[in-house]
TORVEX-348371 format. One record per residue: residue number from 1; residue in three letters; x, y, z negated of N, C-alpha, C, CB in turn. Coordinates in nm, 4 decimals. Glycine has a CB too. Layout:
<rec NUM, "ALA", <X, Y, Z>, <X, Y, Z>, <X, Y, Z>, <X, Y, Z>>
...
***
This chain:
<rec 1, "UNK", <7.8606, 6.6477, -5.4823>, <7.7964, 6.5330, -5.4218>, <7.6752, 6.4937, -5.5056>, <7.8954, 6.4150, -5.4084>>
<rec 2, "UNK", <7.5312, 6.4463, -5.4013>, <7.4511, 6.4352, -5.4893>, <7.4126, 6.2801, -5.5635>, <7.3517, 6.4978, -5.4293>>
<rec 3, "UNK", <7.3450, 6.2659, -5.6433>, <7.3468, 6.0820, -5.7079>, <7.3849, 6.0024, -5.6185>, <7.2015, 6.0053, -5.7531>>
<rec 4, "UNK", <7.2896, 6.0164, -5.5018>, <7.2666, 5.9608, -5.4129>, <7.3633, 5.9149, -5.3395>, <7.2013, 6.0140, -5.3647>>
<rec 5, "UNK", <7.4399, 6.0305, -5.2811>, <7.5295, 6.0177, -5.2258>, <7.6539, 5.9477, -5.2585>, <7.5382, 6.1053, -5.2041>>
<rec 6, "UNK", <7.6452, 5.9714, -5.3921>, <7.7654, 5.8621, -5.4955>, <7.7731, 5.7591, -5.4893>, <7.7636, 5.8468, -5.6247>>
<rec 7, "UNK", <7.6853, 5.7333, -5.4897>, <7.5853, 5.5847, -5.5097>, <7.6186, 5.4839, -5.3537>, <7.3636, 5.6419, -5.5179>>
<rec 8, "UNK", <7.6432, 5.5674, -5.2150>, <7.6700, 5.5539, -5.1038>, <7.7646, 5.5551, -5.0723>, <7.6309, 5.6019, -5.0500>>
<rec 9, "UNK", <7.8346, 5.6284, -5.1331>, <7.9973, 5.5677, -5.1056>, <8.0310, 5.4929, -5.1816>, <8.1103, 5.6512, -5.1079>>
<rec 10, "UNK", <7.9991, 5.4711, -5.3283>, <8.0614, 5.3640, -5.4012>, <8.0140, 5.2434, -5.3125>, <8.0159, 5.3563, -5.5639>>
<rec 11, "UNK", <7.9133, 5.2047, -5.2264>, <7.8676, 5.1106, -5.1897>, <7.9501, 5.0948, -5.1076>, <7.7554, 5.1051, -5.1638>>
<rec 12, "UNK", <7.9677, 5.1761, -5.0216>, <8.0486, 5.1197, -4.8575>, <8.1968, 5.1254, -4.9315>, <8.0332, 5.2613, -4.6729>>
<rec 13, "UNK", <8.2683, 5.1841, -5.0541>, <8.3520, 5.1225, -5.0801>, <8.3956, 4.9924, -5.1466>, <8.3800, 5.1836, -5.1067>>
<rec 14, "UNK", <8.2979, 4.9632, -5.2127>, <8.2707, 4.7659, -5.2374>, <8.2529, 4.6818, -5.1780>, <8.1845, 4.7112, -5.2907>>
<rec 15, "UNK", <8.1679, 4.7299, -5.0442>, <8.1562, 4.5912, -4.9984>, <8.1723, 4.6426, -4.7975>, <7.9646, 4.5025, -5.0715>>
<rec 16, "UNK", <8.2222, 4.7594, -4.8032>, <8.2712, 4.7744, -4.6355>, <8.4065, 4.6842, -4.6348>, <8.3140, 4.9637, -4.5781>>
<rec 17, "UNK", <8.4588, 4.6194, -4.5447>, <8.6099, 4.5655, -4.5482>, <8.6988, 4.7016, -4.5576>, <8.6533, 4.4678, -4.3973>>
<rec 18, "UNK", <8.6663, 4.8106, -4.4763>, <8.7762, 4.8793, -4.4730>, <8.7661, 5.0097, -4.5572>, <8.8079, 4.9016, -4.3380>>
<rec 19, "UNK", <8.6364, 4.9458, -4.6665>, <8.6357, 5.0515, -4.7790>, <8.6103, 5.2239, -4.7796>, <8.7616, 5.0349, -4.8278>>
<rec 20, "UNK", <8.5695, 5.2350, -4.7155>, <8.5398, 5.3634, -4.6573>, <8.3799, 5.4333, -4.5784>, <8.6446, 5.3578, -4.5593>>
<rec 21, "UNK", <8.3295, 5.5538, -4.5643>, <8.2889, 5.5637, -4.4967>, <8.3073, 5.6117, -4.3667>, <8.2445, 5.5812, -4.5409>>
<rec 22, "UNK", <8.2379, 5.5684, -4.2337>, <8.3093, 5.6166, -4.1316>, <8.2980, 5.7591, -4.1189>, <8.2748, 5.5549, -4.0180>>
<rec 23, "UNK", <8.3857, 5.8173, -4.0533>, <8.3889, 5.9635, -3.9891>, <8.3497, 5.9800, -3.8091>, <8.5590, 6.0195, -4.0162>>
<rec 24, "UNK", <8.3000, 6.0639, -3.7639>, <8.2888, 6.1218, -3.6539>, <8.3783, 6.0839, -3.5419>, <8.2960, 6.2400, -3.6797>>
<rec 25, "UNK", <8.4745, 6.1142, -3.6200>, <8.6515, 6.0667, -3.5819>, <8.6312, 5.9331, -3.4726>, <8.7624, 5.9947, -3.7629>>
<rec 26, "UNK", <8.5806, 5.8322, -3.6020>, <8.5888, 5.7215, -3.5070>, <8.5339, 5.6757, -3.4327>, <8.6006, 5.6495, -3.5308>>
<rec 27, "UNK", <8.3915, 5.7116, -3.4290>, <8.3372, 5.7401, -3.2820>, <8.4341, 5.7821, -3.1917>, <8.2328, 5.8452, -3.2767>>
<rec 28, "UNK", <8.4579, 5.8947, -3.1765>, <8.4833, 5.9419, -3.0991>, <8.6342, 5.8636, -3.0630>, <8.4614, 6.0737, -3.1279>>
<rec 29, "UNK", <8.7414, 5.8475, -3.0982>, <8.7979, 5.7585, -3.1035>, <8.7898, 5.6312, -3.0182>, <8.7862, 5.7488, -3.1987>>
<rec 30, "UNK", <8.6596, 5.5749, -3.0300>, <8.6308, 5.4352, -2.9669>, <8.6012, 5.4795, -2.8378>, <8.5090, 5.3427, -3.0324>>
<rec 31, "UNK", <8.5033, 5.6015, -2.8246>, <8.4536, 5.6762, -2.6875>, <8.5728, 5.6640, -2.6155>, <8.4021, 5.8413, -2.6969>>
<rec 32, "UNK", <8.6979, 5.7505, -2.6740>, <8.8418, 5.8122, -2.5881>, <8.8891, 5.6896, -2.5508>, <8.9727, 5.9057, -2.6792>>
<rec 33, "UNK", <8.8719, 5.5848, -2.5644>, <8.9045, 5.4383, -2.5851>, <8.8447, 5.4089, -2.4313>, <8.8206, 5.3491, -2.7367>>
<rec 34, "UNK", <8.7617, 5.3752, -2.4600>, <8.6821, 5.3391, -2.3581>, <8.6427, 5.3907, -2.2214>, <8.5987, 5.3307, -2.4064>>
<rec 35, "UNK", <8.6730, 5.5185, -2.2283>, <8.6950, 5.6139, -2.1257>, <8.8551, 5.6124, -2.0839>, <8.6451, 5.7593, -2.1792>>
<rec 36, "UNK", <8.9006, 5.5729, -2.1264>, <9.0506, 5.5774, -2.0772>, <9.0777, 5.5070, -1.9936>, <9.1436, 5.5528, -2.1567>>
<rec 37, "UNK", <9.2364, 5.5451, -1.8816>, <9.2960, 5.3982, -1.8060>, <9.3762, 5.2729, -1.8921>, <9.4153, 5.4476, -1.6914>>
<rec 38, "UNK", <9.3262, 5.2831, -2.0315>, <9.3522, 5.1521, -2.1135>, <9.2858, 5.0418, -2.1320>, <9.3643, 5.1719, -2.2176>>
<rec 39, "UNK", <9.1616, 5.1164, -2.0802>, <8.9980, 5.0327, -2.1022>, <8.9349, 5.0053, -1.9180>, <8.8458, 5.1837, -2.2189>>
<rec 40, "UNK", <9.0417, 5.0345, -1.8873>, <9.0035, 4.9988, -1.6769>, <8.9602, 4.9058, -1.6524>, <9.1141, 4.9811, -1.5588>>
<rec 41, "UNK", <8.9820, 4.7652, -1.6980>, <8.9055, 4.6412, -1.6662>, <8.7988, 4.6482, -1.7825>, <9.0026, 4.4955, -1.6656>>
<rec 42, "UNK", <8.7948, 4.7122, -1.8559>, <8.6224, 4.6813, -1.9412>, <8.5185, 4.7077, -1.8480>, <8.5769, 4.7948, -2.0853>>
<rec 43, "UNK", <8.4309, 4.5728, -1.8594>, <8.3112, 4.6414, -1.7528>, <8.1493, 4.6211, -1.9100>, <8.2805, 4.4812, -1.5282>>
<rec 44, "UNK", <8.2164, 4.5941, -1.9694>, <8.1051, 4.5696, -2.0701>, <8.1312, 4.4965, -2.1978>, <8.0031, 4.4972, -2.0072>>
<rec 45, "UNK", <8.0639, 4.5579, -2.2898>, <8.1323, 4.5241, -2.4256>, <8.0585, 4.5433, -2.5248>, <8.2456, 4.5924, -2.4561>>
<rec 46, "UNK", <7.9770, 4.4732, -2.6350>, <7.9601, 4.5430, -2.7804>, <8.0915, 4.5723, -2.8588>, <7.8724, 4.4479, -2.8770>>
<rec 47, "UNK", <8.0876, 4.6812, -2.8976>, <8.2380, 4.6982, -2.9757>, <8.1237, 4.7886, -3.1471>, <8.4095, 4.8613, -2.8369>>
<rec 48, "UNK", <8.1269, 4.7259, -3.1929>, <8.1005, 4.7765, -3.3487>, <8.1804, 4.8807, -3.3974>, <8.1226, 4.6688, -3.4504>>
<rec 49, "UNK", <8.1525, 5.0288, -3.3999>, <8.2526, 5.0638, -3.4772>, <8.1673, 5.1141, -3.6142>, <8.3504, 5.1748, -3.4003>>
<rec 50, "UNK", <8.1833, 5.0247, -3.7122>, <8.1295, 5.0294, -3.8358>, <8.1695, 4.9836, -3.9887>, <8.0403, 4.9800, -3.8100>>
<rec 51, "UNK", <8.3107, 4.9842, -3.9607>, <8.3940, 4.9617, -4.0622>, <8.4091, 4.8074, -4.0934>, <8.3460, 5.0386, -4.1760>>
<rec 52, "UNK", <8.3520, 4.6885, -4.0502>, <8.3066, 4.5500, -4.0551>, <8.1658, 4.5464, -4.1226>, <8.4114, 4.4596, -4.1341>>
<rec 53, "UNK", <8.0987, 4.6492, -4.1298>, <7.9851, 4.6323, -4.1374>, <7.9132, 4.5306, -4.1068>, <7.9520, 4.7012, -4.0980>>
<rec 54, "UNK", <7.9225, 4.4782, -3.9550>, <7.8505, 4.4104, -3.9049>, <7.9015, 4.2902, -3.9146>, <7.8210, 4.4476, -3.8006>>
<rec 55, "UNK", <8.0277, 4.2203, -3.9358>, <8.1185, 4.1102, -3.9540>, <8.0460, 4.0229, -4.1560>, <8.3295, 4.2094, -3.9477>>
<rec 56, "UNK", <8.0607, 4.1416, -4.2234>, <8.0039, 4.1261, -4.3691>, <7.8151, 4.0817, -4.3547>, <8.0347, 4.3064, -4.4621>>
<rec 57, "UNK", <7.7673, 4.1120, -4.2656>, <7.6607, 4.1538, -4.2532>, <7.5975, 3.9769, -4.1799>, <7.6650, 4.3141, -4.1605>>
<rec 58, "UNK", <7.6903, 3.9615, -4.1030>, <7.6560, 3.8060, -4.0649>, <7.7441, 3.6849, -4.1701>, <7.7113, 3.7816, -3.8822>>
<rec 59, "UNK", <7.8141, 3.7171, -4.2366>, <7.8260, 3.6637, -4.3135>, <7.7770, 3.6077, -4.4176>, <7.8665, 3.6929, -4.3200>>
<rec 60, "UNK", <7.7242, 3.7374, -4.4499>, <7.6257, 3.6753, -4.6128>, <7.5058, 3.6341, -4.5156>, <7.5603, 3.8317, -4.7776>>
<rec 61, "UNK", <7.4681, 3.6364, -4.3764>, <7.3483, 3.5943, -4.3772>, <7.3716, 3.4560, -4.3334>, <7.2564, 3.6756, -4.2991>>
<rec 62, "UNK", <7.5133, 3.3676, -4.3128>, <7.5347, 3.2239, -4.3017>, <7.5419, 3.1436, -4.4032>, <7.6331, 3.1988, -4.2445>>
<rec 63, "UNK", <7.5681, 3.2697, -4.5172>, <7.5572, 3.1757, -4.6598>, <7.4251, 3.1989, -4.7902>, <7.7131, 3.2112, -4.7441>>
<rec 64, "UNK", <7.3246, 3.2304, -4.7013>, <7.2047, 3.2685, -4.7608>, <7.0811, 3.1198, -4.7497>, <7.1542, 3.4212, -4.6691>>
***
């Protein structure tokens, strides 16, 4: 792994909630989701799949 890259996961493991970086996986995952007869009444939705990225992300900007 290069500096860089170190440097990028140590990050999304400090301050992602679910500590990780995402995989492919979960895309796809949310897709199979949403395409399914589980998701039949969704007619529209933002669904984040970004580890709480975006949850952390409005956060610090309410306490800025």
């Amino acid at each position: 792994m290069g500096e860089k890259t170190e440097f990028m996961v140590k990050a999304c493991h400090d301050n992602y909630p679910l500590q990780r970086i995402g995989e492919p996986v979960d895309i796809g995952d949310a897709v199979a989701y949403l395409v399914s007869d589980k998701a039949s009444f969704i007619t529209g939705i933002n669904m984040p799949v970004d580890g709480g990225a975006a949850m952390v992300g409005r956060l610090l900007n309410e306490y800025q």
